[in-house]
FIBAKOL-583314 format. One record per atom (N, C-alpha, C): x, y, z; residue number from 1; atom name; residue in three letters. Coordinates in nm, 3 decimals, always signed. Atoms other than C-alpha are relative to their C-alpha. Example, Ala and Ser with C-alpha at 12.3 -4.5 7.8 and 13.67 -1.06 7.14 Angstrom:
% FIBAKOL-583314
       X       Y       Z marmi seza kolgu
  +0.089  -0.119  +0.000     1    N   ala
  +1.230  -0.450  +0.780     1   CA   ala
  +0.090  +0.120  +0.000     1    C   ala
  -0.082  -0.119  -0.006     2    N   ser
  +1.367  -0.106  +0.714     2   CA   ser
  -0.077  +0.109  +0.073     2    C   ser
% end
This chain:
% FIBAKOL-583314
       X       Y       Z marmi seza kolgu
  +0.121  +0.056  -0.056     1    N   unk
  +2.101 +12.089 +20.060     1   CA   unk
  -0.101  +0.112  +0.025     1    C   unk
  +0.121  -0.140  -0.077     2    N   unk
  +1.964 +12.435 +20.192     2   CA   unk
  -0.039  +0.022  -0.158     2    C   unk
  +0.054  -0.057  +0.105     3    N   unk
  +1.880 +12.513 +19.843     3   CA   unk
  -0.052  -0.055  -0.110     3    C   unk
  +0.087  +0.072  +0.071     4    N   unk
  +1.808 +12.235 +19.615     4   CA   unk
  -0.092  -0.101  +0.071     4    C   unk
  +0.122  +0.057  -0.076     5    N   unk
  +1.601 +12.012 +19.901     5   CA   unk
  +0.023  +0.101  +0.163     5    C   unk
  +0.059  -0.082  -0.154     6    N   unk
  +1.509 +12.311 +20.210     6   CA   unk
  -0.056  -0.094  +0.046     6    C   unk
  +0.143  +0.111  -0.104     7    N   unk
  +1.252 +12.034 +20.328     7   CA   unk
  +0.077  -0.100  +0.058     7    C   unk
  -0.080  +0.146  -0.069     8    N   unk
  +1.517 +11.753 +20.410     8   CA   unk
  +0.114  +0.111  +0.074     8    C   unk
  -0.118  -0.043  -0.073     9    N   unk
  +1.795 +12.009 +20.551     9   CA   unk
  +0.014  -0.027  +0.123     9    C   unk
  +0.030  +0.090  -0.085    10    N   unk
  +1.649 +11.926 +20.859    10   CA   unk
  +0.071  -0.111  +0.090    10    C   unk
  -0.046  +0.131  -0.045    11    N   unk
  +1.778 +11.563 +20.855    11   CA   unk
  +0.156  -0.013  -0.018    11    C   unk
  -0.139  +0.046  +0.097    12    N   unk
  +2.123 +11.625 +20.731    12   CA   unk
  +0.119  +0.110  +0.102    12    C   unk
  -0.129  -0.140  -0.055    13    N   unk
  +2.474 +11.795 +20.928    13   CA   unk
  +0.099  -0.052  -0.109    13    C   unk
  -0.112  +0.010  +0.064    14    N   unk
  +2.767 +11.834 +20.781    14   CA   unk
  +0.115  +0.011  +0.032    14    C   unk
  -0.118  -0.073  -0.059    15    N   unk
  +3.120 +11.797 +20.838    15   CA   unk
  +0.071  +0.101  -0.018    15    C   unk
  -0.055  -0.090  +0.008    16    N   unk
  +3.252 +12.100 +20.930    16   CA   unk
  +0.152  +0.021  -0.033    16    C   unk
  -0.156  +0.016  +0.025    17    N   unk
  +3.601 +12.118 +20.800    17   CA   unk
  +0.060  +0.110  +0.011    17    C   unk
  -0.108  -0.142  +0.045    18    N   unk
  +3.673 +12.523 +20.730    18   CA   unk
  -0.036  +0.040  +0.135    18    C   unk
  -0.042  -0.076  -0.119    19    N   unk
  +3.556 +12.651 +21.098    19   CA   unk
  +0.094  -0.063  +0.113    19    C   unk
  -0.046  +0.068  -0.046    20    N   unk
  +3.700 +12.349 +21.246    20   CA   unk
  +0.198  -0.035  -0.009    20    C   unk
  -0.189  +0.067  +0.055    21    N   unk
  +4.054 +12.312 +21.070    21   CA   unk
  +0.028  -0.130  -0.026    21    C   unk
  -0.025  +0.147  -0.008    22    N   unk
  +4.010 +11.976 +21.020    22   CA   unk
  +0.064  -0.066  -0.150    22    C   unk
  -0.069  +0.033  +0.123    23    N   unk
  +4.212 +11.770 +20.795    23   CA   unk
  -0.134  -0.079  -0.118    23    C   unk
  +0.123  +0.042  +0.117    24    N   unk
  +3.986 +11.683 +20.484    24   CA   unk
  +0.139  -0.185  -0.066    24    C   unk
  -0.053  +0.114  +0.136    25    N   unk
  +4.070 +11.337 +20.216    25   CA   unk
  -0.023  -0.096  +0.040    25    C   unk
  +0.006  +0.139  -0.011    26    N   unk
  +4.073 +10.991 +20.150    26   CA   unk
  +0.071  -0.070  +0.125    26    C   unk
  -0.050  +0.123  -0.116    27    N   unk
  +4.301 +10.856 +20.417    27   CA   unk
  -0.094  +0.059  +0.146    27    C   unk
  +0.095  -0.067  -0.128    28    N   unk
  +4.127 +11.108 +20.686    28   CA   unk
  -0.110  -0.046  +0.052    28    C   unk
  +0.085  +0.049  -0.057    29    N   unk
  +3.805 +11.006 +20.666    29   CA   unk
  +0.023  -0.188  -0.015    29    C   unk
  -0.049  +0.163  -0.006    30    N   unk
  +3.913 +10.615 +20.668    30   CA   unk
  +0.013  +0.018  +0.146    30    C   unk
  -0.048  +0.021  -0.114    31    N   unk
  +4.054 +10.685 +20.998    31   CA   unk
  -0.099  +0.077  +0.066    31    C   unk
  +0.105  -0.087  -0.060    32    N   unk
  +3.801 +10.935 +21.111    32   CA   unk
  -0.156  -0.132  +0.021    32    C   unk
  +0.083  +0.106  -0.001    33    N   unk
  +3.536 +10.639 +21.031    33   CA   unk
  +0.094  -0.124  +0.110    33    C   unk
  -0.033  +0.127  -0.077    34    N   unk
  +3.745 +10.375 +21.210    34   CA   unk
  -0.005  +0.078  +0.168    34    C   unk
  -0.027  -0.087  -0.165    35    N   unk
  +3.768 +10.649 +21.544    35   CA   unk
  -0.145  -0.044  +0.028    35    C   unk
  +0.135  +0.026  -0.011    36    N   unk
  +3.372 +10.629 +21.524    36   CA   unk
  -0.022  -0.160  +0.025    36    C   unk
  +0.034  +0.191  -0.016    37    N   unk
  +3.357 +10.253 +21.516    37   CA   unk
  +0.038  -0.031  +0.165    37    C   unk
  -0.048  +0.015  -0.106    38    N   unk
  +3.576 +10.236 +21.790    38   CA   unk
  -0.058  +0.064  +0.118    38    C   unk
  +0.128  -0.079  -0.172    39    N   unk
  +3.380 +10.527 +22.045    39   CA   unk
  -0.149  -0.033  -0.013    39    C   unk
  +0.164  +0.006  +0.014    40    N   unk
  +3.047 +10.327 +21.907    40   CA   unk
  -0.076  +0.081  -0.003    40    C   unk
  +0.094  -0.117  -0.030    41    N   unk
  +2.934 +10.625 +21.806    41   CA   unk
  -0.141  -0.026  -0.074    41    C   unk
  +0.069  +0.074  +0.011    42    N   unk
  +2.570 +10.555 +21.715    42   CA   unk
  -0.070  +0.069  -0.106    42    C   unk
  +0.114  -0.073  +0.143    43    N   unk
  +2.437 +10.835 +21.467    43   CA   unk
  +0.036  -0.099  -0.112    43    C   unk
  +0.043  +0.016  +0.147    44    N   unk
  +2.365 +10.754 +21.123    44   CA   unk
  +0.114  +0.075  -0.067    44    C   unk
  -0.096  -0.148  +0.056    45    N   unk
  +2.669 +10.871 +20.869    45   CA   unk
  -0.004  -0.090  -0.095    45    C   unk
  -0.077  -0.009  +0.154    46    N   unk
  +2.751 +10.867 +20.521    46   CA   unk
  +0.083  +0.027  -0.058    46    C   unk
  -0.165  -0.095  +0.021    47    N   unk
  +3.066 +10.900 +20.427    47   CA   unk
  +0.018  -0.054  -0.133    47    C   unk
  -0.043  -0.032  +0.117    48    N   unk
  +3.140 +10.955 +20.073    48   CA   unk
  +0.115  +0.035  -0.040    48    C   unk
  -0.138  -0.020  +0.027    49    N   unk
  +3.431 +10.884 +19.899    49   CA   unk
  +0.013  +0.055  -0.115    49    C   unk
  -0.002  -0.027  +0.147    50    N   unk
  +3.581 +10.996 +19.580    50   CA   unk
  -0.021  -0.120  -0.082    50    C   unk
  +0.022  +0.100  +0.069    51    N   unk
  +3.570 +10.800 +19.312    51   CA   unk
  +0.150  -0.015  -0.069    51    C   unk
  -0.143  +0.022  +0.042    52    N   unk
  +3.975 +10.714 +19.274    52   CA   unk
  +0.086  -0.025  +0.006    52    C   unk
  -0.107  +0.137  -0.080    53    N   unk
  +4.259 +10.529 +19.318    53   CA   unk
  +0.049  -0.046  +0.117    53    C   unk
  -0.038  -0.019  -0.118    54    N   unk
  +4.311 +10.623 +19.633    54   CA   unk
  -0.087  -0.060  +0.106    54    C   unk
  +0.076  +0.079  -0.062    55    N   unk
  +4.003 +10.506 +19.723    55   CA   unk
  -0.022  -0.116  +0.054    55    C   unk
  +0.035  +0.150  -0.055    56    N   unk
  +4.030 +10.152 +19.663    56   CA   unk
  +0.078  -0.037  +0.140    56    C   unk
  -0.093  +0.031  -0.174    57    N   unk
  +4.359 +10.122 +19.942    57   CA   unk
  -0.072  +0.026  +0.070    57    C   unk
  +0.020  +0.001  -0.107    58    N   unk
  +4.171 +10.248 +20.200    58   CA   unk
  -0.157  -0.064  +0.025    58    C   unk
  +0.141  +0.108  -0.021    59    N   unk
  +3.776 +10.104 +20.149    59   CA   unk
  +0.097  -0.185  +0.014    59    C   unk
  -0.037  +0.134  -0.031    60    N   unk
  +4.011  +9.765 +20.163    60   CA   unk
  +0.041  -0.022  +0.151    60    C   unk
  -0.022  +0.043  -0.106    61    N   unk
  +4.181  +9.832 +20.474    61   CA   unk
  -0.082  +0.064  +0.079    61    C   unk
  +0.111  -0.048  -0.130    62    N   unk
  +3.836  +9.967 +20.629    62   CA   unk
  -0.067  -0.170  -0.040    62    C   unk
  +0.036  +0.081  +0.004    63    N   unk
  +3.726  +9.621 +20.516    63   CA   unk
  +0.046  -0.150  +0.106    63    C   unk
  -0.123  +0.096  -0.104    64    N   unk
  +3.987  +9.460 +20.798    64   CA   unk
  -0.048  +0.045  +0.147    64    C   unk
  +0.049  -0.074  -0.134    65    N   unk
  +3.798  +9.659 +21.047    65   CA   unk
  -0.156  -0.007  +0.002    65    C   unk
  +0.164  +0.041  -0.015    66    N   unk
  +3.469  +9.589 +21.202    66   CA   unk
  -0.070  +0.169  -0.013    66    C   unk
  +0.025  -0.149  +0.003    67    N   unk
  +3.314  +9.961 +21.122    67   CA   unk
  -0.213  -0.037  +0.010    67    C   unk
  +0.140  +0.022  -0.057    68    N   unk
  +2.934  +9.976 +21.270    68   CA   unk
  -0.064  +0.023  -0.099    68    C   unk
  +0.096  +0.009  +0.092    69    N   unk
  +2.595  +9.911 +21.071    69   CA   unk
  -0.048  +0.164  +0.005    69    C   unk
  -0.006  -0.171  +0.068    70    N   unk
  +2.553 +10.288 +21.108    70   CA   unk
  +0.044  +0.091  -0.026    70    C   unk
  -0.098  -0.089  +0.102    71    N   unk
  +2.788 +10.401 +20.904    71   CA   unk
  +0.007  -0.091  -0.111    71    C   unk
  +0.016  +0.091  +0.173    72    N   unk
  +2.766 +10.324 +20.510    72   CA   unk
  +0.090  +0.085  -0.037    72    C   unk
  -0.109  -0.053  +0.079    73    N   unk
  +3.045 +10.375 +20.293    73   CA   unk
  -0.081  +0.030  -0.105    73    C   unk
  +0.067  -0.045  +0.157    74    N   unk
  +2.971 +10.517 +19.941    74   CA   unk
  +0.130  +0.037  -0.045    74    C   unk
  -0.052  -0.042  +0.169    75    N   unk
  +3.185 +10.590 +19.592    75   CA   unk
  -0.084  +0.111  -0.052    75    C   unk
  +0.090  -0.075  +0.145    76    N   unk
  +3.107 +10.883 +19.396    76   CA   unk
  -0.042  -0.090  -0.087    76    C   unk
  +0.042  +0.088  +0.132    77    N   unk
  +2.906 +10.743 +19.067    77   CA   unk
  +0.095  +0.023  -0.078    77    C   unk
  -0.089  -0.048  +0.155    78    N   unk
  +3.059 +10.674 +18.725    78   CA   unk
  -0.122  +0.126  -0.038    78    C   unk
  +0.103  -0.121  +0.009    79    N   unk
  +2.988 +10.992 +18.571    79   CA   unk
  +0.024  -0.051  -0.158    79    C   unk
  +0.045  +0.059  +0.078    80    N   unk
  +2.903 +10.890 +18.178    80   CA   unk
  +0.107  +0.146  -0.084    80    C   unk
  -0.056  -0.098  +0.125    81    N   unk
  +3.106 +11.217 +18.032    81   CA   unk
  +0.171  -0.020  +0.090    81    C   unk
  -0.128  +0.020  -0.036    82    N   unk
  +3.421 +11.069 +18.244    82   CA   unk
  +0.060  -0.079  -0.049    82    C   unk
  -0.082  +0.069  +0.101    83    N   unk
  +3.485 +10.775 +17.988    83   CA   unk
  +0.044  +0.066  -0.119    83    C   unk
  -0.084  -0.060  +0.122    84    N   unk
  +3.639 +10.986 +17.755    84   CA   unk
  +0.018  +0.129  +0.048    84    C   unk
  +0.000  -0.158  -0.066    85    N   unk
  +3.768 +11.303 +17.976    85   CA   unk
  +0.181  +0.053  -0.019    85    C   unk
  -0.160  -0.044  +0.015    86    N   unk
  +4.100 +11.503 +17.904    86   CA   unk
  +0.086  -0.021  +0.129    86    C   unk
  -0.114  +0.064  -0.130    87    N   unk
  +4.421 +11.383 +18.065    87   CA   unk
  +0.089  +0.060  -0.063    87    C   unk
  -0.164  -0.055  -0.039    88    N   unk
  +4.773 +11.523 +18.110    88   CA   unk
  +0.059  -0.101  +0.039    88    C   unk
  -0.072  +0.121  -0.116    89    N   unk
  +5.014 +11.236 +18.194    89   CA   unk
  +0.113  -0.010  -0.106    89    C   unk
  -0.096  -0.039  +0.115    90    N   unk
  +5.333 +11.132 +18.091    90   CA   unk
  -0.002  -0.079  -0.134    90    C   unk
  +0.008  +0.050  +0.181    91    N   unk
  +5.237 +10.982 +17.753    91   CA   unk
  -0.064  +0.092  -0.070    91    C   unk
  +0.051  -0.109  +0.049    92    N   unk
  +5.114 +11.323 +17.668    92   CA   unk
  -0.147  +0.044  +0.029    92    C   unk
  +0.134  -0.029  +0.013    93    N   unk
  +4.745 +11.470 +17.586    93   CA   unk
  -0.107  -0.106  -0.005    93    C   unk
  +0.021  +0.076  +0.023    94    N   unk
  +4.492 +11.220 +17.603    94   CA   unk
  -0.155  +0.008  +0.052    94    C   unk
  +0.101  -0.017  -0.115    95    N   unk
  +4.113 +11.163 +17.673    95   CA   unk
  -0.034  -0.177  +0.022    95    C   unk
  -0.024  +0.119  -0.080    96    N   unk
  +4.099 +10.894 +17.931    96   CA   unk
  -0.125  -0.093  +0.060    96    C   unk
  +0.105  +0.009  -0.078    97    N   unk
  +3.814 +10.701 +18.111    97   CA   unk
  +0.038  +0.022  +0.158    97    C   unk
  -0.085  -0.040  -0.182    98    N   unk
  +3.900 +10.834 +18.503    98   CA   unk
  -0.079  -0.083  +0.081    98    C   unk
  +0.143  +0.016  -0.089    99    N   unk
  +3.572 +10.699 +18.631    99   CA   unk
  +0.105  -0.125  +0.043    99    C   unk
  -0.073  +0.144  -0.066   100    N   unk
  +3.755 +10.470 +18.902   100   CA   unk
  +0.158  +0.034  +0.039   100    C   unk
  -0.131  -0.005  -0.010   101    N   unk
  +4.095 +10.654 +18.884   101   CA   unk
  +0.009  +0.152  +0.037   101    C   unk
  +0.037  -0.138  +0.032   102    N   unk
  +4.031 +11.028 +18.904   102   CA   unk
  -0.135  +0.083  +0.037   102    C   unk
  +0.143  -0.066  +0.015   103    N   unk
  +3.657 +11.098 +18.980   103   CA   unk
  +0.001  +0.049  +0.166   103    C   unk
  -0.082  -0.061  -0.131   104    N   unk
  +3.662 +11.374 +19.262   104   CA   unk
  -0.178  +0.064  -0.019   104    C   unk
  +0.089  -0.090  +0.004   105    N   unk
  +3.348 +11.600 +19.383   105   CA   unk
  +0.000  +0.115  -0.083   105    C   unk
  -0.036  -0.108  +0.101   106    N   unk
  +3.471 +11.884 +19.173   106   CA   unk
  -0.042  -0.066  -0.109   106    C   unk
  +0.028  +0.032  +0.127   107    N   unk
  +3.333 +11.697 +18.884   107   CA   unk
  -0.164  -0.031  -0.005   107    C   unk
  +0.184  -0.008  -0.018   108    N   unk
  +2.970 +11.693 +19.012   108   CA   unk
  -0.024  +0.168  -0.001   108    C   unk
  -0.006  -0.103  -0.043   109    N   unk
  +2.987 +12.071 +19.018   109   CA   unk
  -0.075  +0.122  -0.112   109    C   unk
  +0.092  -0.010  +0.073   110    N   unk
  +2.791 +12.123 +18.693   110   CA   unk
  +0.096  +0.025  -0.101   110    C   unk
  -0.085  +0.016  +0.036   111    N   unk
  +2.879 +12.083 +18.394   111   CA   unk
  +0.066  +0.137  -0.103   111    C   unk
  -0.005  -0.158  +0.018   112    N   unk
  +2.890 +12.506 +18.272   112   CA   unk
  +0.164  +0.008  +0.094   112    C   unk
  -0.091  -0.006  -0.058   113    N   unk
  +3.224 +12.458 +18.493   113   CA   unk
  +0.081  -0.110  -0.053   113    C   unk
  -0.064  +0.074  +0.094   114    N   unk
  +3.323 +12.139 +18.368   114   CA   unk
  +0.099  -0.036  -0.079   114    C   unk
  -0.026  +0.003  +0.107   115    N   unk
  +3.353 +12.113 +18.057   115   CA   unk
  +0.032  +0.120  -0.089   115    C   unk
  -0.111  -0.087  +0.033   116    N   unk
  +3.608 +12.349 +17.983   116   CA   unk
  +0.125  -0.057  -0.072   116    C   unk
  -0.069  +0.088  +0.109   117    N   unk
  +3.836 +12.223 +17.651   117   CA   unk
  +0.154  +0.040  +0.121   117    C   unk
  -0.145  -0.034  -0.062   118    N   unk
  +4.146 +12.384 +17.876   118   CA   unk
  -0.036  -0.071  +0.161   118    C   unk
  -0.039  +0.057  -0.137   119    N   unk
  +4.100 +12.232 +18.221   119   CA   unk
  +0.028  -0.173  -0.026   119    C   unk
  +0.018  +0.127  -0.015   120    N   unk
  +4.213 +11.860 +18.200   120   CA   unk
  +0.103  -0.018  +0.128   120    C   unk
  -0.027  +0.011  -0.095   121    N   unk
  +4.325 +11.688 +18.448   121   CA   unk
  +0.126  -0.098  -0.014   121    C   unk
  -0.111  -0.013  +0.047   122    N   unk
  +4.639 +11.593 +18.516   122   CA   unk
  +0.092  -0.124  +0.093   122    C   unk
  -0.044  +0.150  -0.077   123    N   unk
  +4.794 +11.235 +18.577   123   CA   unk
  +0.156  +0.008  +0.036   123    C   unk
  -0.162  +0.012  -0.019   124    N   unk
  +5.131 +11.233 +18.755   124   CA   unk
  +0.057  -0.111  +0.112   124    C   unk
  -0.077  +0.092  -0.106   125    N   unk
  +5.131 +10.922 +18.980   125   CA   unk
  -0.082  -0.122  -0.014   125    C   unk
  +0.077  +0.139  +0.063   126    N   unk
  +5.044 +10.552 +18.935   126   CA   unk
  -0.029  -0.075  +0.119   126    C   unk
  -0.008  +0.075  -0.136   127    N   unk
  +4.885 +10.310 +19.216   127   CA   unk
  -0.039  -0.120  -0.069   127    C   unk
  +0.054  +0.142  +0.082   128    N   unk
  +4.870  +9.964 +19.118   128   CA   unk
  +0.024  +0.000  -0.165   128    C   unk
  -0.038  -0.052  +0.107   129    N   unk
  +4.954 +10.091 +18.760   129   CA   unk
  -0.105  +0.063  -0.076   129    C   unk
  +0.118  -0.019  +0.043   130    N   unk
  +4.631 +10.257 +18.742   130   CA   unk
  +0.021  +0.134  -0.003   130    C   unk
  -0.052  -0.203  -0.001   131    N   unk
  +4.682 +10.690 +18.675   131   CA   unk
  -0.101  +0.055  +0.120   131    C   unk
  +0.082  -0.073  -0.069   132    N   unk
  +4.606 +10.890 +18.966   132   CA   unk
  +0.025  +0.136  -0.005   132    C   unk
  -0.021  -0.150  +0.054   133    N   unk
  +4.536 +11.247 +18.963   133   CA   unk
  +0.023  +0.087  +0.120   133    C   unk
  -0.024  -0.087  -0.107   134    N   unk
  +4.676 +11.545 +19.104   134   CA   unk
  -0.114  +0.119  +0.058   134    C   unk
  +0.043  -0.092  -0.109   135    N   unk
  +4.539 +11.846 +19.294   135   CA   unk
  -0.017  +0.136  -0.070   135    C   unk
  -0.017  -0.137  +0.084   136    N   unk
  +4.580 +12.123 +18.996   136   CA   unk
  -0.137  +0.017  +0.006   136    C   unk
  +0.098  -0.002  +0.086   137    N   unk
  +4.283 +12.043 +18.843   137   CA   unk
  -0.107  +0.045  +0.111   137    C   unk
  +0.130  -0.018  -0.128   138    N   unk
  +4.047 +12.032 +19.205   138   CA   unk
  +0.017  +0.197  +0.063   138    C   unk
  -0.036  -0.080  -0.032   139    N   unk
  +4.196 +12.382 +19.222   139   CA   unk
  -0.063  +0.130  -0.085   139    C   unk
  +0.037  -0.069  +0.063   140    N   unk
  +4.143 +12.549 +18.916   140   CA   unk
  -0.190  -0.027  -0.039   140    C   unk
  +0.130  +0.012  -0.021   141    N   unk
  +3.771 +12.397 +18.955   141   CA   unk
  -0.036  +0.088  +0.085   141    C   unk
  +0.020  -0.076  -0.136   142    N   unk
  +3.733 +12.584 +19.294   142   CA   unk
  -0.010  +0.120  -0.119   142    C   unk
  +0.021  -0.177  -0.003   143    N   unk
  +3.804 +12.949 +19.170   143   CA   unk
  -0.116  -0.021  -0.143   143    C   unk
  +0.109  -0.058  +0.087   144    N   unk
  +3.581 +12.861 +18.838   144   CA   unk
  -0.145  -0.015  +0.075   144    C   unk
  +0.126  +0.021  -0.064   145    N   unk
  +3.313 +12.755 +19.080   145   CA   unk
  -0.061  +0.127  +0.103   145    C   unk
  -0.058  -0.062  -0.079   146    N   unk
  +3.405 +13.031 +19.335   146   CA   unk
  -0.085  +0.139  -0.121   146    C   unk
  +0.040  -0.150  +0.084   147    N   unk
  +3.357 +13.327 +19.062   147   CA   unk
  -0.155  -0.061  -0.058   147    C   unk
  +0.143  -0.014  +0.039   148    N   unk
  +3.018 +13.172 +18.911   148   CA   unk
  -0.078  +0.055  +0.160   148    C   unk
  +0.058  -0.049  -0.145   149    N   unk
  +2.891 +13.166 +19.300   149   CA   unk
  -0.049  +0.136  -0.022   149    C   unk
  +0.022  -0.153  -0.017   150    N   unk
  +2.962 +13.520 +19.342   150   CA   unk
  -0.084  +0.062  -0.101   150    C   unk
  +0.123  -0.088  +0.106   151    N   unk
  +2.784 +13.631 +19.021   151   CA   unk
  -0.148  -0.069  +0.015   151    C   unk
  +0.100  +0.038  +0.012   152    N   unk
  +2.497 +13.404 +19.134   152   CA   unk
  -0.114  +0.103  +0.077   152    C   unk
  +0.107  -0.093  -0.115   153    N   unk
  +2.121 +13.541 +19.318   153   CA   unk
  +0.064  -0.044  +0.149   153    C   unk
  +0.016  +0.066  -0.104   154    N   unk
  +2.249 +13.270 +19.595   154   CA   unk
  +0.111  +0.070  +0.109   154    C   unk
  -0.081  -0.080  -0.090   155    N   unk
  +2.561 +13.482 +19.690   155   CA   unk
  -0.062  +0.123  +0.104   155    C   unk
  +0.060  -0.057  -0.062   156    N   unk
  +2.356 +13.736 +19.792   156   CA   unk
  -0.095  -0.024  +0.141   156    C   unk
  +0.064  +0.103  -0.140   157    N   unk
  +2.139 +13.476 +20.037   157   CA   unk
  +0.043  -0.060  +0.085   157    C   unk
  -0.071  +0.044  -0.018   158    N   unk
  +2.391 +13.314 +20.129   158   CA   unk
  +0.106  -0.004  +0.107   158    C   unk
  -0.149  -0.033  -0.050   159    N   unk
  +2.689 +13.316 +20.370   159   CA   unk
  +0.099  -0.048  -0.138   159    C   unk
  -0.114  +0.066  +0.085   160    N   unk
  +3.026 +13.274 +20.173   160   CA   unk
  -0.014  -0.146  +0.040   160    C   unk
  -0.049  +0.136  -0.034   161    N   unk
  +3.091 +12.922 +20.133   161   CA   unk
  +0.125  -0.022  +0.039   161    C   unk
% end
């Protein structure tokens, strides 16, 4: 936000997760949103999910719970280069559509990081019989994201992220 809109940073916090220790993921903030409902807490939030299997279980059972008009759920988007994206699973090599099964923030992260023929991602567990993905892939994204950073101008402006 501080760097592609400075003028709105302003309006926007963020959850702190790395000075805080706080547990990050899909079931977390489900329950982290239902704590808020419950202490009527009254800001404005956005809580953004991934976009993946894991998702649907818990946007259903936040749907069983009265969760206040100011708080909006959100889905990552389909991303248009995720219907046909390399998979690992056990029927071998494969490129898959994930969008809905797989689609994580690490895949908004540009696509000079990306779209890398060796990073696919890597299906090893089924919900509903739909492929969900593991944790390699959000990993080996990090350090390629991690080393562009550092060679960027912004490291220099910057705190570490």
């Amino acid at each position: 936000m501080e760097i592609l809109y400075p003028e709105y940073n302003h309006l926007f916090t963020f959850f702190d997760f790395h000075n805080f220790r706080a547990d990050g993921g899909t079931a977390y903030l489900a329950k982290l949103l239902k704590s808020f409902s419950a202490a009527k807490i009254k800001n404005r939030i956005i809580a953004i999910f991934d976009n993946d299997t894991a998702v649907e279980l818990e946007i259903q059972s936040l749907s069983t719970v009265p969760i206040l008009d100011s708080i909006k759920i959100m889905k990552l988007p389909i991303l248009d280069f995720c219907m046909s994206y390399p998979t690992i699973g056990p029927t071998g090599r494969h490129n898959s559509n994930i969008n809905g099964s797989a689609v994580s923030i690490e895949l908004f992260f540009g696509e000079d990081i990306i779209k890398d023929k060796k990073i696919k991602i890597g299906v090893n567990s089924y919900i509903f019989g739909i492929p969900s993905s593991n944790k390699v892939f959000n990993i080996v994204i990090y350090c390629k994201y991690d080393n562009l950073y550092r060679k960027s101008r912004w490291a220099r402006i910057l705190p570490s992220l």
